[in-house]
N, C-alpha and C positions, 0 to 999 in steps of 0.2 A: 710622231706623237701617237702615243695611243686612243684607239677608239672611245674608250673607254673615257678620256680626257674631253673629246671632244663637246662640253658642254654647253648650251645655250646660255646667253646671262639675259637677265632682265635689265635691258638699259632704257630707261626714262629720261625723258626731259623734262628738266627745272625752269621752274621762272629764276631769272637773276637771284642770287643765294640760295640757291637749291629749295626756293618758296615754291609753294603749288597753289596760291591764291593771288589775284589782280586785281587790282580795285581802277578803273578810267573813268572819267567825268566829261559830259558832251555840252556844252550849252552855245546856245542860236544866237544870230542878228546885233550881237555888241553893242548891247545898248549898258548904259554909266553903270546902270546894276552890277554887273559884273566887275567892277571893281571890288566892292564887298564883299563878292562870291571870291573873288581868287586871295584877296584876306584871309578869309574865312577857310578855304583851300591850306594856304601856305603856314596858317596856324596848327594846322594837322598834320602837315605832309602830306596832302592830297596832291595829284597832280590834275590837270582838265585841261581840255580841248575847247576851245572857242572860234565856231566857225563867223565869217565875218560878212557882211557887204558890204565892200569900198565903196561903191557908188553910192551909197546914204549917205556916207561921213560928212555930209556938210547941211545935211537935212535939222531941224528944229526940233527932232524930237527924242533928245538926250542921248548919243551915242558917244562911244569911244572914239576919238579922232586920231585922223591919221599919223599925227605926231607926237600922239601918247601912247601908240600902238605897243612901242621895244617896249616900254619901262609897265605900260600896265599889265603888259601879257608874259612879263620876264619869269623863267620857268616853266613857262608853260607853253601850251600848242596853240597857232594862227591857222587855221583853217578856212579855206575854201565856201562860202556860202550861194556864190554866184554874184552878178556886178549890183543887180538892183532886186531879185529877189522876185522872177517871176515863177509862176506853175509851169516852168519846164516841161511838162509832157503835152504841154497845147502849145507849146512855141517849137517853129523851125530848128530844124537840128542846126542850119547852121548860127542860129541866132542864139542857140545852146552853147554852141562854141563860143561864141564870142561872149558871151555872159562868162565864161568859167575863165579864160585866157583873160579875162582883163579883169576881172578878181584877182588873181593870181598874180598878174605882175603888180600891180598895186600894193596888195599885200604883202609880198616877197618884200617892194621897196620898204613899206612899212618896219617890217617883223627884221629884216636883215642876212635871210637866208629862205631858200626852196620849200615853198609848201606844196604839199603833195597829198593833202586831205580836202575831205568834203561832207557835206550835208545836203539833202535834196530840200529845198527852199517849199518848204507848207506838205513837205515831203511826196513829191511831185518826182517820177521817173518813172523810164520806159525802157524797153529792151534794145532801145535803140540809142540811148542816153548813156545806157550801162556799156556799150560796145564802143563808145569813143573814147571814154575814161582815161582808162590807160595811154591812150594814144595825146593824150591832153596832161599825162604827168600827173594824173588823179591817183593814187593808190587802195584809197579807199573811198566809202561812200556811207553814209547812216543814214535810215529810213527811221521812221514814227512809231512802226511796228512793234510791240516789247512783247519778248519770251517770258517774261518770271520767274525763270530760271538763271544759270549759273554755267551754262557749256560753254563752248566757245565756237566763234563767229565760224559756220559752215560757206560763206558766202561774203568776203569784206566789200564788196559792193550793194548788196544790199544787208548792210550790219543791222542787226536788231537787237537795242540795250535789253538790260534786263528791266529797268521800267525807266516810267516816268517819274522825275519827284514827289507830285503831289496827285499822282491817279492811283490807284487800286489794278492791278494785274488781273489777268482772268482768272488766278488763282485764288484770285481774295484778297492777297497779302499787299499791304502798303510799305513805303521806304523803310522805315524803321524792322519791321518785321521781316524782311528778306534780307536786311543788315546784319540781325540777331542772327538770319539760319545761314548768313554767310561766314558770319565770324565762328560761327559752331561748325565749320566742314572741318575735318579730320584724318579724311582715308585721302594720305596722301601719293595712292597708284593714280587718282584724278588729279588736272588741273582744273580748278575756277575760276569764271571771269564774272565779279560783277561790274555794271554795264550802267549806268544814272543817266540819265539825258532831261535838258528842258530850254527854259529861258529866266536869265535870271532876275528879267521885270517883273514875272508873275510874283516870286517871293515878297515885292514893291505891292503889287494890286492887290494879293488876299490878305497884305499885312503878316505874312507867316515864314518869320526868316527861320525861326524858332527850329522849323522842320529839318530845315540844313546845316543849322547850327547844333543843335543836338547829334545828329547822321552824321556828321563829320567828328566831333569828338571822341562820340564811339567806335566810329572805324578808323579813326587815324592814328595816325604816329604806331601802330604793332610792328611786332618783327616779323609776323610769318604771312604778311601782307606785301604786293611789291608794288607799287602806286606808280603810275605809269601815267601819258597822254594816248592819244589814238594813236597816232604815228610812231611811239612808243613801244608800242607791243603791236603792230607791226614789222618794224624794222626787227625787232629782238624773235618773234616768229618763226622770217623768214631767213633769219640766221644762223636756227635752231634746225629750219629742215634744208639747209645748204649740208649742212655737217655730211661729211663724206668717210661713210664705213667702209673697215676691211669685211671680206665674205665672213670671216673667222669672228668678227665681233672685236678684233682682241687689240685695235686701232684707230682714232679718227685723226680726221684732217680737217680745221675750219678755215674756211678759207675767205673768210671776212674779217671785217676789223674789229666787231665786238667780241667780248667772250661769249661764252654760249656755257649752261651751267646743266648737267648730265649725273643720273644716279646710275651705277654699275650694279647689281646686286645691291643695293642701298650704300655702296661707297661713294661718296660725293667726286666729283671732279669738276674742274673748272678750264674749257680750252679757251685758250686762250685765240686772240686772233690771227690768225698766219702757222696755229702751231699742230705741228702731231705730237698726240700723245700717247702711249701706249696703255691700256685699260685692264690694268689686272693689278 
């Protein structure tokens, strides 16, 4: 080949349909509210994440029980919250352990398959919490913390949404308003993530379903939206940077089981899982 051929291409990665926007939803402690919220979800095509604690389920004060777990959460993510919900970074590592491992099998039996996600409980974690994770089958982790912005998670152990529902960002901007300038991104050499997180008693205590019922209609159901769980656009992430190039650019190989969905010079491709394809 001539030198002269040897040209760099601009190869990107796409969310699932060659989208550059992600919409995930996070909410806490499974209490009845969220039945309405995942309604309210599945009317839009939203997808969400609800982290849980097993050990409440038989407590008095209104949660999702352990044997409506499949059917209320179907479609969506079971997540990890810890067994009873203590401030983690003042209890015994090993007593950490045992908080997230018996979540987790509970759960699992609950939900009908491996959960491998997490929430820090009153958003409570240490450097020492974060270093067993993994070793405990945790994949990820979300903190309280919110950016108000749109990047994507530098750090999936200590995740940080783009807000709260019903709080104002450091920015200024409230839900609706980060909605609006996320539905307006356009330059699509970026990808965006936004990031929602809360509980969905609160919309119960301020009286104000209105906020999520609105914010879902207008961000739902698009096409240039990819509506995911947490666990969701992690698995699809880390399937995207498995992808295995030739030196030459002019090949990959994925070697997982999802597709993984890639712009060549802005020619779309789609690899499949198990496949090489050649990129020209």
């Amino acid at each position: 080949m001539d030198n002269n051929e040897r040209i760099l291409k601009n190869i990107y990665t796409c969310f699932p349909g060659w989208k550059h926007k992600c919409l995930t939803m996070s909410y806490d402690d499974g209490r009845i509210f969220d039945k309405r919220l995942v309604e309210i979800f599945n009317k839009n095509g939203i997808k969400g994440t609800f982290h849980l604690n097993s050990g409440l389920f038989n407590r008095r004060d209104g949660r999702v029980q352990f044997d409506e777990i499949k059917e209320v959460y179907k479609g969506h993510e079971v997540s990890c919250h810890t067994y009873t919900h203590p401030t983690t970074a003042r209890c015994p590592i090993s007593e950490v352990i045992k908080q997230i491992t018996e979540d987790r099998k509970i759960l699992e039996e609950a939900a009908g398959y491996p959960v491998r996600g997490m929430s820090y409980p009153n958003g409570s974690y240490s450097r020492e919490i974060i270093d067993i994770l993994p070793a405990l089958g945790i994949e990820y982790s979300r903190v309280v913390e919110t950016t108000g912005h749109f990047g994507l998670p530098e750090d999936l152990y200590r995740w940080k949404a783009t807000c709260h529902h019903a709080k104002r960002t450091d920015n200024g901007k409230n839900l609706k308003e980060l909605g609006e300038e996320f539905i307006g991104l356009h330059k699509t050499q970026y990808l965006y993530l936004m990031y929602v997180w809360g509980h969905s008693y609160e919309f119960d205590t301020a009286d104000n379903w209105d906020i999520m019922e609105d914010f879902c209609a207008m961000i739902g159901n698009r096409d240039d939206i990819w509506y995911t769980t947490n666990i969701g656009y992690v698995d699809y992430m880390n399937a995207a940077k498995n992808l295995r190039y030739t030196m030459k650019g002019d090949m990959v190989y994925n070697p997982s089981a999802m597709s993984v969905f890639i712009r060549v010079d802005e020619k779309p491709f789609e690899i499949k899982g198990g496949e090489t394809v050649v990129l020209c």
